[in-house]
C-alpha positions as CSV (number, residue, x, y, z in Angstrom):
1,X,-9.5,-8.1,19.7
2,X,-11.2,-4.8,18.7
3,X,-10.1,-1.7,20.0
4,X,-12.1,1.3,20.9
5,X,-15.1,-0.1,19.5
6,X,-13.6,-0.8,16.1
7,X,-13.1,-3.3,13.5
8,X,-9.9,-5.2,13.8
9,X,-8.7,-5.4,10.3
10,X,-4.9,-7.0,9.1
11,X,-4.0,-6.1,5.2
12,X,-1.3,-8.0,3.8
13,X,0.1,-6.8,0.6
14,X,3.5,-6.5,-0.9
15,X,2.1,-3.2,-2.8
16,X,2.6,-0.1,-0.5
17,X,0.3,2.0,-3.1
18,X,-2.7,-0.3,-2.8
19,X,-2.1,-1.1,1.0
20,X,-1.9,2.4,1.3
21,X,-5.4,2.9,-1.0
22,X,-7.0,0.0,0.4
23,X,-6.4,1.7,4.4
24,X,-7.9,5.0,3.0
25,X,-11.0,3.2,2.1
26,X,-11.1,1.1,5.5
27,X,-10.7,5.1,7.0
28,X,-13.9,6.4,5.3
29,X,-15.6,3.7,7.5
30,X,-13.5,5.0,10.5
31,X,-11.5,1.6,10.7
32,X,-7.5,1.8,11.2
33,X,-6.0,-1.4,9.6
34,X,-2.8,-2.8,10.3
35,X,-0.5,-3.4,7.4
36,X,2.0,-5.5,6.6
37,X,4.1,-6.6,3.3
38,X,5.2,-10.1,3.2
39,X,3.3,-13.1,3.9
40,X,5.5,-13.9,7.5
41,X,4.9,-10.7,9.0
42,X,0.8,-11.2,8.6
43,X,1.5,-14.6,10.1
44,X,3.8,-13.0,12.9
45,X,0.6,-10.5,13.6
46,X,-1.6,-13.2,13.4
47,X,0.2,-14.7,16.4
48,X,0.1,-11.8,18.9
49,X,-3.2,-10.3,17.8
50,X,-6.9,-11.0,17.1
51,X,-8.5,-10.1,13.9
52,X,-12.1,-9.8,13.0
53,X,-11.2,-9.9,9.0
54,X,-7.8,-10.7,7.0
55,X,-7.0,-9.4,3.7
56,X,-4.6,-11.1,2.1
57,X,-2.2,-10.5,-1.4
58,X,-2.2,-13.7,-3.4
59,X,1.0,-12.7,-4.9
60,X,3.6,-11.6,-2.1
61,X,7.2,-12.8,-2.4
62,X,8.3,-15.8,-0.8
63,X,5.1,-17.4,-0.3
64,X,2.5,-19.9,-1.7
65,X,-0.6,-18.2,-0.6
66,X,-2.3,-21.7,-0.1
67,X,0.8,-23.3,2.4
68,X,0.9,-19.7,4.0
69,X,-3.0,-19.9,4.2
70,X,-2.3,-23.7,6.0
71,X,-0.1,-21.9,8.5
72,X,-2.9,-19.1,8.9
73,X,-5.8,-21.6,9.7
74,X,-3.6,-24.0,12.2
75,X,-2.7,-20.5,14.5
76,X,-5.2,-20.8,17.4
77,X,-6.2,-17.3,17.5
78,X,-7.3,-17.7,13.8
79,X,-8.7,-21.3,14.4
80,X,-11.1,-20.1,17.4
81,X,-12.8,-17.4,16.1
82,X,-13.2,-18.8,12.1
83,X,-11.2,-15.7,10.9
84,X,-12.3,-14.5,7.6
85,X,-9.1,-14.6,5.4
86,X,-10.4,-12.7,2.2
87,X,-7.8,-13.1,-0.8
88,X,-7.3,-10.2,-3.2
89,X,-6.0,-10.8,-6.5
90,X,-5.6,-10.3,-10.3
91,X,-7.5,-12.2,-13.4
92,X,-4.9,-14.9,-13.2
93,X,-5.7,-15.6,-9.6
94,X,-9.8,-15.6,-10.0
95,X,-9.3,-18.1,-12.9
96,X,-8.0,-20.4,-10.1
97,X,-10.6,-19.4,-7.3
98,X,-11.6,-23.3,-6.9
99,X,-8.7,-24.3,-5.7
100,X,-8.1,-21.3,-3.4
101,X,-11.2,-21.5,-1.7
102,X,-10.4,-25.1,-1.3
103,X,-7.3,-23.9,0.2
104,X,-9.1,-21.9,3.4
105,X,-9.9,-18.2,1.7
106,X,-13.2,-17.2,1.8
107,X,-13.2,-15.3,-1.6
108,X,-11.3,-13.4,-4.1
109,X,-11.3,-9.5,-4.7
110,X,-10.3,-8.8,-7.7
111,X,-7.2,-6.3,-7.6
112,X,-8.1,-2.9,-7.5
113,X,-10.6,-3.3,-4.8
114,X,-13.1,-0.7,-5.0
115,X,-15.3,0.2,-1.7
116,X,-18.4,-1.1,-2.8
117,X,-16.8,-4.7,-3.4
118,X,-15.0,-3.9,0.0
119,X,-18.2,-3.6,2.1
120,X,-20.3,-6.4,0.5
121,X,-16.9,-8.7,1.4
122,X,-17.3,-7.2,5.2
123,X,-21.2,-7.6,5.3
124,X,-20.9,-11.3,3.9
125,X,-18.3,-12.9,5.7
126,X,-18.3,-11.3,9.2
127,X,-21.2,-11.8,12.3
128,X,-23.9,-9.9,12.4
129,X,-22.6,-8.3,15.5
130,X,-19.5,-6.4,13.3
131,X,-22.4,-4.9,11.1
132,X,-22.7,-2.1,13.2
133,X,-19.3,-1.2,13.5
134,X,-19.3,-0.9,9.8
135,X,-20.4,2.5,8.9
136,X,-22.1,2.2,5.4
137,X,-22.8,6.1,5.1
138,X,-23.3,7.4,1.4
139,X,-21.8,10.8,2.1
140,X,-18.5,9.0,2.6
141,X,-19.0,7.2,-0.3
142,X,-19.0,10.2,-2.1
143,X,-16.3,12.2,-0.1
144,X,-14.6,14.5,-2.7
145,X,-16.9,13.9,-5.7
146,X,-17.0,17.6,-5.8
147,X,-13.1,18.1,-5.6
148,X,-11.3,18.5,-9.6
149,X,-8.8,17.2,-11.1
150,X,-6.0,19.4,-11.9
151,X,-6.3,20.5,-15.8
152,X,-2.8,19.5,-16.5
153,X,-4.4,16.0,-15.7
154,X,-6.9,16.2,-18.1
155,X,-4.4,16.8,-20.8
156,X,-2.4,13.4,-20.3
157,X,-2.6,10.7,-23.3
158,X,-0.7,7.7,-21.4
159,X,-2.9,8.5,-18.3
160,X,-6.5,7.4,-18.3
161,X,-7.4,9.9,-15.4
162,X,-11.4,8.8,-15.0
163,X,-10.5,5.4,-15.0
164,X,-8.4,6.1,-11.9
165,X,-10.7,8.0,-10.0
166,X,-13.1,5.5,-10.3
167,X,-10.8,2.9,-9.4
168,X,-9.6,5.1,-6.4
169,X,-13.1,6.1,-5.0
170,X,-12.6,9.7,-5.3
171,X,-10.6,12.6,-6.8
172,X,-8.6,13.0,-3.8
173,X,-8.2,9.4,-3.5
174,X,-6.9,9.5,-7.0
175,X,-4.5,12.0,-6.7
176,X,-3.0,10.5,-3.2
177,X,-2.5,7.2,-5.5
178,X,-1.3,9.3,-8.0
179,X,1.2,11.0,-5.5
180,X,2.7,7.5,-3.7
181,X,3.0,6.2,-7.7
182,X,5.2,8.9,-9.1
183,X,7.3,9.3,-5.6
184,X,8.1,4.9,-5.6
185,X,9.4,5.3,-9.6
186,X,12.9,5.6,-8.8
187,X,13.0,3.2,-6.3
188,X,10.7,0.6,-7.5
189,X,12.3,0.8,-11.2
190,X,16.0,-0.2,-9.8
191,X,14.6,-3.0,-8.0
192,X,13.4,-4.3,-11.3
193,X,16.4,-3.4,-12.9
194,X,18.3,-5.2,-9.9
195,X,16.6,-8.7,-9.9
196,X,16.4,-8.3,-13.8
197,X,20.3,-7.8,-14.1
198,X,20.7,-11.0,-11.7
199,X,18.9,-13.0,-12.9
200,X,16.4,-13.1,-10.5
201,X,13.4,-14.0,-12.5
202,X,10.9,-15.2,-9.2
203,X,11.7,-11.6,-7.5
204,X,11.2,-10.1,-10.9
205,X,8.0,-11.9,-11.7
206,X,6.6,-10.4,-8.0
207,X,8.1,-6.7,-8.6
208,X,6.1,-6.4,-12.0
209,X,3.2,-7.9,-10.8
210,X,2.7,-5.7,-8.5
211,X,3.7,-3.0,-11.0
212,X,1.0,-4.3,-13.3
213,X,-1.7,-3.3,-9.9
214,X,-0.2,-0.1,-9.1
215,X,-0.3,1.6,-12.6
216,X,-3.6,0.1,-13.6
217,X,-4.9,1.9,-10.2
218,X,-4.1,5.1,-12.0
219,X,-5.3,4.6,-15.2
220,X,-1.9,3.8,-16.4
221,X,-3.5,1.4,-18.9
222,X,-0.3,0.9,-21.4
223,X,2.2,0.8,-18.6
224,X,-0.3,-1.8,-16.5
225,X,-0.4,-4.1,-20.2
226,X,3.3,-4.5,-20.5
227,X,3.7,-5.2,-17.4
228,X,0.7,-7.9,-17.1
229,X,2.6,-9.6,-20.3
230,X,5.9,-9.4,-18.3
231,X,4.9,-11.2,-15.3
232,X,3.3,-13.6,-17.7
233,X,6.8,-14.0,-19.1
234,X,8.3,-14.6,-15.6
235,X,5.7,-17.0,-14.3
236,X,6.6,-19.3,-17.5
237,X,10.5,-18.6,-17.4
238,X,10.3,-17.0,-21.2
239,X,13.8,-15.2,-20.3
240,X,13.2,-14.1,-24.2
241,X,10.4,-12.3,-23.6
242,X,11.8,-10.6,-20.5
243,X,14.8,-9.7,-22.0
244,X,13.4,-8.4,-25.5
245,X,11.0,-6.2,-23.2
246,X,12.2,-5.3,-19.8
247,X,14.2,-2.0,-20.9
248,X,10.9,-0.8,-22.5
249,X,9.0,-1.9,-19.7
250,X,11.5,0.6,-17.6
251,X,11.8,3.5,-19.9
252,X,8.3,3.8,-20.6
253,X,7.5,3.3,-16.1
254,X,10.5,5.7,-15.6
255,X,8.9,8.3,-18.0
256,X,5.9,9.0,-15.5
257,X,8.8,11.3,-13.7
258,X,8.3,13.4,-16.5
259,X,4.8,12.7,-16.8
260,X,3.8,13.6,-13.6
261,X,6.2,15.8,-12.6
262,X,4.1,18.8,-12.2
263,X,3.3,16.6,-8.8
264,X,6.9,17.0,-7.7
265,X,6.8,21.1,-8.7
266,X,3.6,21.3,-6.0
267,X,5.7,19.3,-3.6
268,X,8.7,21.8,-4.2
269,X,7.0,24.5,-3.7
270,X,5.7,23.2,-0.5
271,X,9.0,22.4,0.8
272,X,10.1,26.1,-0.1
273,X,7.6,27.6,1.5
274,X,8.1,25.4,4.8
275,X,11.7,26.2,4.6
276,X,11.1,29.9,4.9
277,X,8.9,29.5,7.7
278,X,11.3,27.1,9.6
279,X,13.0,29.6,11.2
280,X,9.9,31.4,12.9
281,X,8.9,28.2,14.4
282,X,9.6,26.7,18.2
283,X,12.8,24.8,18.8
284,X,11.3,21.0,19.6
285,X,11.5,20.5,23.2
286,X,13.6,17.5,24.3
287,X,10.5,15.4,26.1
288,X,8.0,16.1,22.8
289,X,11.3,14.7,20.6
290,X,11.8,11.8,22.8
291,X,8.0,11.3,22.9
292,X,7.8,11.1,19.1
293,X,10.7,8.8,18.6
294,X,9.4,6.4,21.6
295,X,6.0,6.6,19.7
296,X,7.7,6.1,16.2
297,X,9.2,3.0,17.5
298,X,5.9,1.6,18.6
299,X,4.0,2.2,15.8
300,X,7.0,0.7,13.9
301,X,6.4,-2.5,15.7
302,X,2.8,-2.6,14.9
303,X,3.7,-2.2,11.1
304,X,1.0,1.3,11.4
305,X,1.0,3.3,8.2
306,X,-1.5,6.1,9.4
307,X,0.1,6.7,13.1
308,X,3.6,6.7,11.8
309,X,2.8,9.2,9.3
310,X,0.8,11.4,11.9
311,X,4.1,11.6,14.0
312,X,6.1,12.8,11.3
313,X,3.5,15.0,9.9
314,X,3.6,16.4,13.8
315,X,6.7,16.9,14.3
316,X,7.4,19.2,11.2
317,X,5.5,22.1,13.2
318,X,8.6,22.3,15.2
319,X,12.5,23.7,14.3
320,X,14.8,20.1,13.9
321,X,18.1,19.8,14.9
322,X,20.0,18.4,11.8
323,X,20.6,15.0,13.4
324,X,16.9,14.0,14.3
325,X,15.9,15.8,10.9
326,X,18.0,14.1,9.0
327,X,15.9,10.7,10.4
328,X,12.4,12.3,10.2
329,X,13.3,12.5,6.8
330,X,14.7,9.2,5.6
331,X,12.1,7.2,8.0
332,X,9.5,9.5,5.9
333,X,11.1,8.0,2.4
334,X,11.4,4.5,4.0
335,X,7.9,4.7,4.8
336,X,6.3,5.3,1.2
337,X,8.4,2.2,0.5
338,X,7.1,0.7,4.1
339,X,10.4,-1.0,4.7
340,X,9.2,-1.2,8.3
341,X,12.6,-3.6,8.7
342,X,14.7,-0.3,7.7
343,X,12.6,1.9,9.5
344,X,13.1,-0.3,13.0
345,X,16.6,-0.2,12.7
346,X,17.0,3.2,12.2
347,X,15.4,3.4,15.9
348,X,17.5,1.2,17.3
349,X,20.2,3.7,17.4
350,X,18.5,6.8,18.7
């Protein structure tokens, strides 16, 4: 059902950074999409919700995309209204687009989507009647062509920096991608490290693939190639491939902390200079603190990126008690990750 006038878009993709990239282009054509990471909660929105377009992440873990796409098609609100389901994948996937399209999805993207290949998908698969709420402005298009990169960018040899701005659209689209790539390292690398030290080589195989998306969205080009080959490695159980590779695979993706830590020094001096103005802001009254956890727990349900981030973004205008700091602050970490599971539990409690 579209709301306010708009577009109702669902993106399902285990990759936070390009769920996150992919929204930001859907924004310059003032669309808010809801996202989700795994292939049951996009059928579980499916159910309560009407979409006018589906994009969905051939590689997501625990699902064949063409049985999940069988589920997709037999839900009524999907079946009545001929949902586009547009699949987005990598060269591996588009080498087997027959048999996808045979499957239900209307067409492949290939992974990273860029926004003129975004709006050709939206004028050719939905009704004439959505054209209009598609707003094909070239201004938008060029949003921040202006803006420049920071020269410490420019000096980077394992970073192609003008591959990634054209992959992201924009400089400032680049540099958000850049800034959700470097802040997942830590966490993203252990998982690897996890499902690699178990064993785990199907949870592996998804965690580097999507590896392989995110650092070839930045122009990560070296990084992106290893991990291509590793995913390759997983997908045909070559466990001496894997093991002869995965600890360079993690030293060279844990490197970009170094790499792009002059990201993290901007951040730090952010957060010092908020801290010294802490004290000189307004105590957050009780009703606008119950107001934004109600609101957090909502938006939580609805798996919404943009509006969760807007209530913690609001909220920092205010003095925190330590306990509902202390929240703000790991809901705001869970989020990068969007562990919406983690983040909903959290709520439960307060």
């Amino acid at each position: 059902m579209r709301e306010n006038g708009k577009l109702s878009v669902l993106i399902a993709d285990d990759s936070e950074m390009e769920s996150i990239f992919l929204s930001e282009l859907f924004a310059r054509m003032d669309i808010r999409p809801d996202v989700v990471t795994g292939a049951e909660d996009c059928i579980k929105m499916c159910t309560v919700k009407n979409y006018d377009v589906i994009l969905y992440d051939l590689i997501m873990p625990g699902a064949d995309a063409r049985l999940i796409m069988d589920k997709i098609k037999s839900l009524p609100h999907i079946k009545d209204r001929a949902t586009p389901v547009i699949a987005m994948g990598g060269n591996e996937e588009l080498a087997d687009i027959e048999a996808f399209l045979e499957a239900g999805f209307k067409n492949i993207l290939k992974k990273p989507v860029s926004m003129p290949m975004l709006q050709a998908a939206l004028y050719l698969y939905l009704p004439e009647d959505c054209f209009r709420l598609i707003e094909k402005d070239e201004k938008l298009l060029a949003d921040g062509e202006d803006a420049r990169l920071p020269e410490w960018l420019s000096d980077l040899t394992k970073l192609d920096a003008e591959e990634g701005v054209k992959n992201c659209a924009s400089v400032e689209g680049y540099l958000s991608a850049l800034g959700i790539f470097y802040n997942s390292i830590g966490v993203k690398a252990d998982e690897i490290k996890k499902y690699y030290d178990d064993g785990d080589w199907k949870a592996y195989t998804i965690k580097v693939h999507a590896l392989k998306s995110s650092a070839r969205l930045i122009g990560a080009m070296e990084l992106s190639e290893l991990a291509k080959n590793l995913e390759a490695a997983g997908n045909n159980f070559d466990e001496t491939t894997i093991k002869l590779d995965t600890d360079r695979l993690l030293s060279m993706y844990r490197e970009y902390e170094r790499i792009l830590s002059p990201l993290g020094e901007d951040k730090g001096a952010s957060s010092a200079e908020s801290g010294a103005e802490e004290d000189m802001r307004e105590v957050i009254p009780a009703n606008v603190l119950e107001d934004a956890v109600k609101s957090l727990k909502e938006f939580a349900d609805n798996y919404d990126y943009e509006l969760v981030e807007m209530v913690l973004n609001s909220v920092k205008e205010y003095k925190l008690p330590e306990r509902p700091k202390e929240l703000f602050e790991r809901i705001e970490k869970l989020l990068i990750s969007m562990d919406w599971d983690e983040i909903r539990k959290l709520l439960q409690n307060v």
